[in-house]
C-alpha positions in Angstrom: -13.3 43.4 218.2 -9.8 42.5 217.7 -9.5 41.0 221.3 -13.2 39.2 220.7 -11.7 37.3 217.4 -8.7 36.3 219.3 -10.8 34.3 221.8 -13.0 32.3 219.2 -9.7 31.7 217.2 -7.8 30.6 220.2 -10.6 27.9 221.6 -9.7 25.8 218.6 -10.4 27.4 214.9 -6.9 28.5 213.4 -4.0 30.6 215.3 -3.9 34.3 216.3 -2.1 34.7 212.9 -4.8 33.1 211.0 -6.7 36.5 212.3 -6.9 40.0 210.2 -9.0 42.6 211.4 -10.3 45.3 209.7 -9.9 44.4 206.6 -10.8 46.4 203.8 -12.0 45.1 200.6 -12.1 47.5 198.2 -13.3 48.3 194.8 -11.5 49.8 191.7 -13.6 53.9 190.7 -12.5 56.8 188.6 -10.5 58.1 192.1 -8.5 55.1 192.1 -10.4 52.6 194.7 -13.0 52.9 197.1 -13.8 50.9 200.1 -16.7 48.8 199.4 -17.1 47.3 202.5 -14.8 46.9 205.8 -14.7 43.0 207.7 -14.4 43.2 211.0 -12.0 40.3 211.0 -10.9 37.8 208.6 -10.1 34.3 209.7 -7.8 32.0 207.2 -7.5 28.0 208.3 -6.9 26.0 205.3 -5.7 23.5 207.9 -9.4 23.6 209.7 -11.5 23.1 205.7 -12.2 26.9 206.0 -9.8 28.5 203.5 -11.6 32.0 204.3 -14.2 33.5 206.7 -15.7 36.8 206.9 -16.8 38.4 210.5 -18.9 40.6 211.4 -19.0 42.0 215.2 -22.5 43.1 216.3 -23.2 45.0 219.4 -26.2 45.8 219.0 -25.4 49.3 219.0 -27.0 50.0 215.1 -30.1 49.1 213.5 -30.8 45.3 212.0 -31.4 47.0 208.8 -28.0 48.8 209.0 -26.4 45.3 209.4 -28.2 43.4 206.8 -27.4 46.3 204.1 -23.5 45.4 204.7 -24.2 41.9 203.3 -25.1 43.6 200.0 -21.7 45.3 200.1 -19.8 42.4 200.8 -21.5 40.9 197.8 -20.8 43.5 195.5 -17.1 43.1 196.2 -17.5 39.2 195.9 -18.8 40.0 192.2 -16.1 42.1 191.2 -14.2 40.6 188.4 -10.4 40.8 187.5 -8.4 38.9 185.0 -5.0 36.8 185.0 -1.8 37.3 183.0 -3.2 34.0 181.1 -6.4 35.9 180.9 -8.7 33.8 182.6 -11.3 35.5 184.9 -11.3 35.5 188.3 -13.5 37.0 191.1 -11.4 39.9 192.8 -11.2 38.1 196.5 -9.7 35.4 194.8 -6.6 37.3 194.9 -6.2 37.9 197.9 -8.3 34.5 199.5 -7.8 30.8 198.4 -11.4 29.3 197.2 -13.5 28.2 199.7 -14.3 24.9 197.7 -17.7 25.3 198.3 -20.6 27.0 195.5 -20.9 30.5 196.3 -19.4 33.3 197.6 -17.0 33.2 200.6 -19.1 32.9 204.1 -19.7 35.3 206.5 -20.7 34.6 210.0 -22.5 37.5 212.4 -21.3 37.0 216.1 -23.8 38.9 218.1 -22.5 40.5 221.4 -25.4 42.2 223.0 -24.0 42.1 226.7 -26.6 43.9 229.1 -28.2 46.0 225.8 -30.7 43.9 224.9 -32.1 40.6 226.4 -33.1 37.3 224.9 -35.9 38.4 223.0 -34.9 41.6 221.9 -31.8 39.5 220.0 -34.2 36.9 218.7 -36.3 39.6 216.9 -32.8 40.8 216.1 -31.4 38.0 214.5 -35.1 37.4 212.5 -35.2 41.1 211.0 -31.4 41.0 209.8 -32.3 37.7 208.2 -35.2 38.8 206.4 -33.5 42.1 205.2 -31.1 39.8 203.7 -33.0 37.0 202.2 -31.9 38.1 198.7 -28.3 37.8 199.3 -28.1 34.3 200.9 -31.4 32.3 199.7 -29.7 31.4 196.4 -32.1 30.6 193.4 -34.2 27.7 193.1 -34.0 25.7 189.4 -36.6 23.1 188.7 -35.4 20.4 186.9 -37.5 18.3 185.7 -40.9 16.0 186.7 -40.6 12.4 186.7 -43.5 9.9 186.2 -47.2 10.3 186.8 -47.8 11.4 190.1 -44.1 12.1 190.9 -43.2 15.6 192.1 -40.8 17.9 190.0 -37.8 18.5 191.6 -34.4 20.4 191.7 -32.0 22.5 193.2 -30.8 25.6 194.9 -28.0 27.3 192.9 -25.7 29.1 195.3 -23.5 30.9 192.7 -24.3 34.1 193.6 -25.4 33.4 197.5 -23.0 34.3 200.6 -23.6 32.0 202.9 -25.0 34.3 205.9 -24.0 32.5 210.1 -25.3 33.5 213.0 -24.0 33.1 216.5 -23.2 34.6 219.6 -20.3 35.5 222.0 -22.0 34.3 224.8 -22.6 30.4 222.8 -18.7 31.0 221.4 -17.1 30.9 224.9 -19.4 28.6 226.4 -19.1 26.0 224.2 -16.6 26.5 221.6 -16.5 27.3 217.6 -16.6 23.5 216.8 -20.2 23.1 218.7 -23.0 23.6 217.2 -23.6 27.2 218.1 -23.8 28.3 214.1 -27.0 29.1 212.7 -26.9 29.2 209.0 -29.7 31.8 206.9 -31.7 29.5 205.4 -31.1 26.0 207.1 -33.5 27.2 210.3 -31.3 25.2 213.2 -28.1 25.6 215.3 -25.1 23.2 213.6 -21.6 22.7 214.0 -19.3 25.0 211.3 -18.8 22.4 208.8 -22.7 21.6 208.4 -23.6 25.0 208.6 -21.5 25.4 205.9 -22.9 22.8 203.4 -25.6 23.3 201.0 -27.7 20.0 201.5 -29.9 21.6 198.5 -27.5 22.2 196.0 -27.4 20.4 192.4 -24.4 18.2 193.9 -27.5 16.9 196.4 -30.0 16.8 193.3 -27.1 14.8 191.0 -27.3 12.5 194.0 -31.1 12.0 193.8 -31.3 11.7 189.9 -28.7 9.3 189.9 -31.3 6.8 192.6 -34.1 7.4 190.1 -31.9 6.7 187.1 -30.6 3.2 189.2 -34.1 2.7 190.1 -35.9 3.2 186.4 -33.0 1.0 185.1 -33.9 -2.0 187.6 -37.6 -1.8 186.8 -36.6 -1.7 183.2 -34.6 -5.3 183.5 -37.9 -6.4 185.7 -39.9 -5.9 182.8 -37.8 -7.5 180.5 -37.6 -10.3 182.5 -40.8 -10.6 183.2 -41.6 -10.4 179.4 -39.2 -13.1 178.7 -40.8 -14.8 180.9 -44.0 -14.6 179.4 -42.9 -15.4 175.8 -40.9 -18.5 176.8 -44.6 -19.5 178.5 -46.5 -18.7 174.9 -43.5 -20.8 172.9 -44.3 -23.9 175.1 -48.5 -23.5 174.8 -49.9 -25.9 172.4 -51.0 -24.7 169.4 -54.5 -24.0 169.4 -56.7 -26.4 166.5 -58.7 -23.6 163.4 -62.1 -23.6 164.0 -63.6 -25.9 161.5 -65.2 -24.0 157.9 -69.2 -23.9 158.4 -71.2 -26.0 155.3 -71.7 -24.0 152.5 -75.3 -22.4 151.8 -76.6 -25.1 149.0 -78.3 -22.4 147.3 -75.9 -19.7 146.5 -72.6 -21.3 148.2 -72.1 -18.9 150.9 -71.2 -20.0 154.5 -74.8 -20.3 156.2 -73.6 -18.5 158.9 -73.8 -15.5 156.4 -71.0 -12.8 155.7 -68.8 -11.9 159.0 -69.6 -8.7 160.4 -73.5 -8.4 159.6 -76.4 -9.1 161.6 -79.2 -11.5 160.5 -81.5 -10.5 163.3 -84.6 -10.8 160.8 -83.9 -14.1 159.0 -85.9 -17.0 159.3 -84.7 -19.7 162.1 -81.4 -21.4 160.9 -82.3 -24.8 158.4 -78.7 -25.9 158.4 -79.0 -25.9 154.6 -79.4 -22.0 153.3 -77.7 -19.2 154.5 -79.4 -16.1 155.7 -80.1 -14.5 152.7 -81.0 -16.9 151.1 -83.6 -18.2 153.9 -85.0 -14.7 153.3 -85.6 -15.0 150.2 -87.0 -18.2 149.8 -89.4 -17.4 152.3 -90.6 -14.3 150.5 -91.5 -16.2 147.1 -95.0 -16.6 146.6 -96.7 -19.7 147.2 -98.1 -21.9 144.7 -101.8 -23.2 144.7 -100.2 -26.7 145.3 -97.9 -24.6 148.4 -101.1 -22.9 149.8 -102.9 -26.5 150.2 -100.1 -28.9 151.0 -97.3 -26.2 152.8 -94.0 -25.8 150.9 -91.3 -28.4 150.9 -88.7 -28.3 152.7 -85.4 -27.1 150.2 
């Protein structure tokens, strides 16, 4: 395995010296420490962007399941806490490893080597069942943040703070075209990339902080269109004539009430408009009796 991480550092990704192998990351118990989980090899190029990564050989020769419980390990280490002489807290690796710079735990990439053992689709279903046995460890944890407008979809982001971020490759893809190809296929992203991209979290609340800033930028510029549109509107209403009041209708010459009647009330049984009483009043003098003199001649007019 030691010979195997030579060739991938040598066709371009750090110097033989950038390479550790079997390294054992341990953990503190009542015996003094105990290995919690041992890296096949451990490549350092801060000069590459890749302050730390974590390899794991495969040859095929142990279950998937076997393999995708190691990942668990690795994490447990990667949670282990320890504090500084100022007293700040500080994840265990971090003494040892400079920060990735990235959310997360430190990566770990899988190079699969399963010569004549197994053929193409015998690593495929290889690759899928160590990926699903691991899911937990490098899916990260979804946040919803929010739903904006009517309509809109809610949104948010994947928080990575306790994800490793799990690679897949092969030997065969490494010395065929090289560690800066794209011959890396990241859990979770669900297509080969090159290392840097593989190594990104497109998803992450760095992406989302992206997003909410466009719909901020974009609910402030609508904001100013409807203000200007408003002004707009007022300025017309300032320089519309004013409109002339209705005149007053005559007053009812029997009580002194409009004749149109009162506002608001229906006159749907009133006698036929006179242009002299109101409705009420109408009404009423319709329903006085008539005189002998009425019942011959008719009654005057009011």
């Amino acid at each position: 395995m030691a010979v195997e991480a030579d060739v991938v550092g040598l066709r371009g990704i750090g110097l033989v010296g950038s390479w550790s192998t079997e390294v054992s990351l341990n953990l503190p118990s009542s015996r003094g420490t105990r290995t919690a989980v041992r890296a096949d090899a451990v490549l350092q190029a801060p000069e590459a962007d890749l302050p730390v990564l974590f390899v794991e050989v495969d040859n095929c020769t142990e279950t998937p399941e076997r393999l995708a419980a190691k990942f668990e390990k690795y994490r447990t280490y990667f949670r282990l806490k320890t504090r500084t002489t100022q007293g700040l807290e500080l994840p265990v690796w971090r003494s040892r490893y400079a920060a990735t710079g990235r959310d997360g735990h430190p990566p770990v990439a899988v190079v699969f080597n399963p010569g004549t053992r197994m053929g193409p689709e015998g690593l495929k279903n290889r690759m899928n069942t160590v990926l699903q046995q691991s899911r937990d460890v490098w899916s990260g944890t979804y946040r919803w943040h929010g739903t904006y407008g009517v309509g809109e979809e809610r949104d948010g982001y994947y928080d990575y703070a306790d994800a490793i971020p799990v690679l897949f490759t092969t030997l065969d893809r490494l010395q065929a075209d090289g560690p800066h190809a794209a011959v890396w296929r990241r859990c979770g992203h669900g297509q080969f990339e090159t290392l840097p991209d593989a190594l990104a979290n497109p998803k992450d609340h760095d992406a989302w902080a992206l997003r909410e800033e466009t719909r901020r930028r974009q609910r402030d510029a609508e904001r100013v269109e409807q203000q200007q549109a408003w002004g707009v509107q007022r300025e017309r209403w300032t320089q519309e004539p004013a409109l002339a009041p209705e005149p007053e209708p005559d007053p009812c010459e029997r009580c002194g009430l409009p004749i149109t009647g009162q506002p608001g009330i229906l006159y749907d049984n009133a006698p036929p408009q006179d242009g002299r009483h109101c409705p009420t009043c109408r009404t009423d003098l319709q329903q006085q009796p008539m005189t002998l003199r009425q019942a011959f001649f008719g009654r005057p007019k009011k």
